[in-house]
Steps between C-alpha positions, in 0.01 A plus 500: 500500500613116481574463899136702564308225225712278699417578878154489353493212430638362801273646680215367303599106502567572882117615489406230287620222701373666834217470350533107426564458838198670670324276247613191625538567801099583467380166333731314713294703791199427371522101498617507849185747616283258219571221768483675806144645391372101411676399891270807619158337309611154628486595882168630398378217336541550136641207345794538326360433120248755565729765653734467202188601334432808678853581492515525180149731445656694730841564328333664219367815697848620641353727712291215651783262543679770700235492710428146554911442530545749787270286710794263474702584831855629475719184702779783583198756630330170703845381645569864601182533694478169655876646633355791672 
């Protein structure tokens, strides 16, 4: 009974800090597509104050955002074509 408690245990703090890291790793995400979503309304003439704006409207409808931030082109999937 004391090694089962224990392997459970384990196995939930192993969970736990997977779960820390998918977090992070998320919000760290998320600043990096923030920016890359204001450079996208900068080449179309949103100045930057107003885009950060937008941005942020935007971030409160996650469904939205996930729209918006997969108009942001993958650099890996655009080097990878321009190599074909």
């Amino acid at each position: 009974m004391g090694l089962g408690a224990w392997l459970a245990a384990q196995t939930e703090s192993q969970r736990y800090d997977a779960e820390i890291d998918k977090f992070n790793a998320r919000n760290s995400g998320a600043a990096i597509m923030h920016e890359e979503v204001v450079t996208l309304l900068e080449g179309y003439g949103v100045r930057r104050e107003s885009a950060q704006g937008v941005i942020e409207d935007l971030m409160r409808d996650q469904e939205l955002w996930l729209k918006v931030s997969t108009l942001v082109p993958d650099k890996a999937r655009c080097i990878a074509l321009a190599g074909d």
